[in-house]
C-alpha positions as CSV (number, residue, x, y, z in Angstrom):
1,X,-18.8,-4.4,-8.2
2,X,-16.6,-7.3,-8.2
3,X,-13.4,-7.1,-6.6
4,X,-11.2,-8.6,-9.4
5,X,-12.6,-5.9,-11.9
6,X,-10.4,-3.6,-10.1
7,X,-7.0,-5.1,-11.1
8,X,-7.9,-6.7,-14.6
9,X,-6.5,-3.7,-16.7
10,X,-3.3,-3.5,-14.7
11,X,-0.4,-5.1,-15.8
12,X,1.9,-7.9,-13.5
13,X,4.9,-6.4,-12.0
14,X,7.5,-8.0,-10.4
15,X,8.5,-7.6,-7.2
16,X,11.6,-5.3,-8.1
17,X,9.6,-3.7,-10.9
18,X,7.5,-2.4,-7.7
19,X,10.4,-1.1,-5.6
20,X,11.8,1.0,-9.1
21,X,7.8,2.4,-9.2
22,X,7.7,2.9,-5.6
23,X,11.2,5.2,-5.6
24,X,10.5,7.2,-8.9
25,X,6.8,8.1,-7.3
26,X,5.4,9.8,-4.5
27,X,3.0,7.9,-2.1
28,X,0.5,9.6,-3.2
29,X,0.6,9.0,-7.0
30,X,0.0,4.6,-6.0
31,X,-1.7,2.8,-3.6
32,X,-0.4,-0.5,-1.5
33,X,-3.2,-3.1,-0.6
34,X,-2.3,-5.3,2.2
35,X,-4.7,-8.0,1.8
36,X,-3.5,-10.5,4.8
37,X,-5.1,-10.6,7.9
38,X,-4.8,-8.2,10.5
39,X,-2.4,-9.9,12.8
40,X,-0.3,-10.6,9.8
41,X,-0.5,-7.1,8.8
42,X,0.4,-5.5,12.7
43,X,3.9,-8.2,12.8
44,X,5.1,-5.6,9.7
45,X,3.7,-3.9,6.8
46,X,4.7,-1.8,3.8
47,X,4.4,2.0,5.0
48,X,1.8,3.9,3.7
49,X,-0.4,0.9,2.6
50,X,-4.0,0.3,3.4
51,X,-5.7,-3.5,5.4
52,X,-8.1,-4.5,3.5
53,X,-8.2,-8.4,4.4
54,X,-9.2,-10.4,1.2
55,X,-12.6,-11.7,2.6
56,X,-13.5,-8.2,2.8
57,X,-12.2,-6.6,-0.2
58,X,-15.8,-7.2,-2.3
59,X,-17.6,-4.9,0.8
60,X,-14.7,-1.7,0.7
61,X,-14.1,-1.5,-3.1
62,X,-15.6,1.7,-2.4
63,X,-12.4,2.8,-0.5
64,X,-9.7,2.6,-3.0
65,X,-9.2,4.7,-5.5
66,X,-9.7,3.5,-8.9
67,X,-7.5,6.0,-11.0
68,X,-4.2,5.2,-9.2
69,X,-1.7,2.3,-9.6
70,X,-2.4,-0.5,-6.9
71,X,0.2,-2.9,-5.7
72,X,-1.3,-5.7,-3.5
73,X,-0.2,-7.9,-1.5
């Protein structure tokens, strides 16, 4: 599967649009993506969201879960 099929339905949020989802849902309703590099990720991260470094995104698409929101970054 290619990595970019996983966000092509979704529609672009802004960055506030994000925050108003993030308060009106549970954690477990969305996913985050952190797709930055480890080190970038252990200096501070979004609670509750996953590492999945870019370069390995194609080789763990089997870890996210398809029928829920995801917000990367």
């Amino acid at each position: 599967m290619n990595w970019k099929s996983l966000f092509t339905p979704g529609a672009n949020m802004s960055p506030d649009e994000v925050k108003i989802f993030m308060a009106e849902h549970q954690l477990d309703e969305y996913q985050l993506l952190d797709v930055r590099q480890l080190k970038e990720y252990e200096r501070g991260h979004l609670p509750g969201s996953m590492l999945v470094p870019v370069k390995e995104l194609t080789g763990r698409m089997e870890e996210l879960d398809r029928t829920k929101p995801t917000f990367v970054y």
